[in-house]
C-alpha positions in Angstrom: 100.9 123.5 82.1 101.4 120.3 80.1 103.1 117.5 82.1 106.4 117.0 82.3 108.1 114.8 79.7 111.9 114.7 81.4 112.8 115.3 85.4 114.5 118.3 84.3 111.3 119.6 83.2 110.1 118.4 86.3 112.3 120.7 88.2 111.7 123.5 86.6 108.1 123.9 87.9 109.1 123.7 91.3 109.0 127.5 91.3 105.3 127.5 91.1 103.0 128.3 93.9 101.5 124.8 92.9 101.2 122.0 91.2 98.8 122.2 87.9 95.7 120.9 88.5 95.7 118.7 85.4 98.5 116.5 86.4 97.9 113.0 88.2 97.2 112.8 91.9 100.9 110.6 91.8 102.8 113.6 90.3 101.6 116.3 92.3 102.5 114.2 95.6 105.9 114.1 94.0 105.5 117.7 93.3 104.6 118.6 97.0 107.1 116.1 98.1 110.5 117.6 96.4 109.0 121.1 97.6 108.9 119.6 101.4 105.4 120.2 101.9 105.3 116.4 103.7 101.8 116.8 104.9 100.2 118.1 100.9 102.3 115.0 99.7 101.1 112.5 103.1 97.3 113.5 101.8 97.1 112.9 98.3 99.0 109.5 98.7 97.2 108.2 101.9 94.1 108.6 99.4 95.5 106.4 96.5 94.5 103.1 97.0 97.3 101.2 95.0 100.6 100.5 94.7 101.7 103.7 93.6 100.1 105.7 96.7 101.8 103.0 98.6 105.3 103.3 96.8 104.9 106.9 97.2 103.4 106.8 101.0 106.1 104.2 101.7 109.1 107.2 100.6 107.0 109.8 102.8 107.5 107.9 106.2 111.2 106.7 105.3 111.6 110.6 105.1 109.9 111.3 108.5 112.2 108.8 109.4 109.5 106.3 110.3 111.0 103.2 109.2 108.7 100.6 111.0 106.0 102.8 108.9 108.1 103.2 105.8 108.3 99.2 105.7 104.6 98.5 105.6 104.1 100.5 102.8 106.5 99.1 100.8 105.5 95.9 101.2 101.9 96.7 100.2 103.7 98.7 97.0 105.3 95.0 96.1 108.9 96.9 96.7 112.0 96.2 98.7 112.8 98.9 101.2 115.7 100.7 99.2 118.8 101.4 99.9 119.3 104.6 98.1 119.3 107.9 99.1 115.9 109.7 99.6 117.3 112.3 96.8 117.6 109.1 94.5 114.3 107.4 95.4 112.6 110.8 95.0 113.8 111.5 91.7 113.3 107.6 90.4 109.9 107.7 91.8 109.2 110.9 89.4 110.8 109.9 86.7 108.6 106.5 86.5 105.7 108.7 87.3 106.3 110.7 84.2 107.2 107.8 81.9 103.7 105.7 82.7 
């Protein structure tokens, strides 16, 4: 499956078992992320050593509700902890994973 070029596409392969092999490490966290599988997302991004495993790493603890956590990470991601809705960060997240 090719990767996504919009968030709607995005969403439409949320029905899958899994994400396709070919896409980033990044977008399958996302993947794994919007389908609540926190610990499939919590590996992949704990293994990407910049500030896009951060950014995402940082979203993962804010939604285990680990703010002290969630704080760190953004800082090493260069980002402000939001103050957006997880739903929001999630989906901004994706789409600049999909536009870069």
């Amino acid at each position: 499956m090719a990767t996504p070029k919009t968030y709607e596409d995005f969403e439409q392969t949320l029905t899958a078992s899994t994400p396709p092999m070919d896409w980033s490490e990044a977008l399958k966290a996302m993947w794994f992320a919007t389908n609540n599988n926190w610990e499939a997302s919590h590996d992949i991004a704990q293994e990407m050593f910049n500030e896009i495993g951060s950014w995402i790493h940082a979203y993962l603890h804010r939604v285990e509700g680990d703010v002290f956590n969630a704080g760190y990470w953004y800082r090493k991601a260069g980002r402000s902890f939001p103050k957006i809705s997880l739903k929001q960060e999630q989906k901004e997240i994706t789409e600049y994973l999909l536009k870069n």
